[in-house]
C-alpha positions in Angstrom: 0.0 0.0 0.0 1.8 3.5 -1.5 -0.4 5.5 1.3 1.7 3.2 3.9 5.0 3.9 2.7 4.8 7.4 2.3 4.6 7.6 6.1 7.5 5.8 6.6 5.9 1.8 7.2 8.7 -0.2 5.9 8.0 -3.6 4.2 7.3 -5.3 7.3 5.3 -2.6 9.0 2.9 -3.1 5.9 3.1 -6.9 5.6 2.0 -7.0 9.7 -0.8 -4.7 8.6 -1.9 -6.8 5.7 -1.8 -10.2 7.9 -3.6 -8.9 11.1 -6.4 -6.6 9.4 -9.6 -8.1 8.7 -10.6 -7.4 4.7 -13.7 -5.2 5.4 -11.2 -3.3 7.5 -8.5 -2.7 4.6 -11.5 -2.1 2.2 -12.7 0.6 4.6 -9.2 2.1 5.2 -8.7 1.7 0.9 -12.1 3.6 0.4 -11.4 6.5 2.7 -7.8 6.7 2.4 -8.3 10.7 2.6 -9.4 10.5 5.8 -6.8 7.5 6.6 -4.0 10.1 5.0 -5.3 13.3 7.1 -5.2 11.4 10.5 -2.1 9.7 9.8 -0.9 12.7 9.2 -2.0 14.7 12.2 -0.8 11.6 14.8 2.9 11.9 12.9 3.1 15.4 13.4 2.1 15.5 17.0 5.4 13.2 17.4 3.8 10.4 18.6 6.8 7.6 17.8 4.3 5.0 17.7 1.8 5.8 15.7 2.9 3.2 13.0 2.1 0.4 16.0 -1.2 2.6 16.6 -2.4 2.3 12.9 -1.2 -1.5 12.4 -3.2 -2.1 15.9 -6.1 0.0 15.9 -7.2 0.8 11.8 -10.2 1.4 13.1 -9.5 5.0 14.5 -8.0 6.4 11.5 -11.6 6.1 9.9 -12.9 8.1 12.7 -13.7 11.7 11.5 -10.5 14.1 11.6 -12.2 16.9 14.2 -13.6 13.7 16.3 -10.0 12.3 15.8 -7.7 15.3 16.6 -10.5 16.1 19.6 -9.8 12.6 20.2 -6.2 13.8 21.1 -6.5 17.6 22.3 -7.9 16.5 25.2 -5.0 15.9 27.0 -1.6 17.8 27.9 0.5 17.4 24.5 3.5 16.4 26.0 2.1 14.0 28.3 0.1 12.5 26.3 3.2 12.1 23.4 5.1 10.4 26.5 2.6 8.0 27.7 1.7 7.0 23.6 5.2 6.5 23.1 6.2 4.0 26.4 2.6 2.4 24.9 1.1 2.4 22.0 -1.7 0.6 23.6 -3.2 3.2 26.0 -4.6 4.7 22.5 -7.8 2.3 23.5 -8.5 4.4 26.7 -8.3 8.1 24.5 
């Protein structure tokens, strides 16, 4: 997936992506890749390290709305938040 790669997923990033999402879920993701592209890029940009882990674990939250996504986010202190992502890609469920 081109999309993938231009945010830096290497070729085992993707392949872990392709092995461990469901189809409907990569059909969704292909046919809102905007959306999927505008989120990606607002979680990179914030300088959350682990976003890559977030995406290949959680596809589903890149399809939420951008404003429901990024409010997703701004509720928290930046810098914290950046930390606590980072040490865990997996507290993203509790956002």
């Amino acid at each position: 997936m081109k999309m993938l790669e231009d945010f830096g997923f290497d070729k085992s990033d993707i392949e872990e992506y392709e092995n461990n999402t469901p189809s409907k879920m990569k059909e969704l993701i292909i046919n809102n890749l905007d959306l999927v592209r505008e989120n990606l890029k607002y979680i990179s940009s914030l300088g959350i390290d682990t976003y890559k882990e977030i995406f290949i674990n959680y596809p589903d939250k890149f399809l939420l709305d951008n404003s429901v996504f990024v409010e997703m986010f701004s509720k928290y202190e930046t810098n914290e938040l950046i930390e606590k992502l980072n040490a865990n890609y997996k507290l993203i469920e509790y956002l």
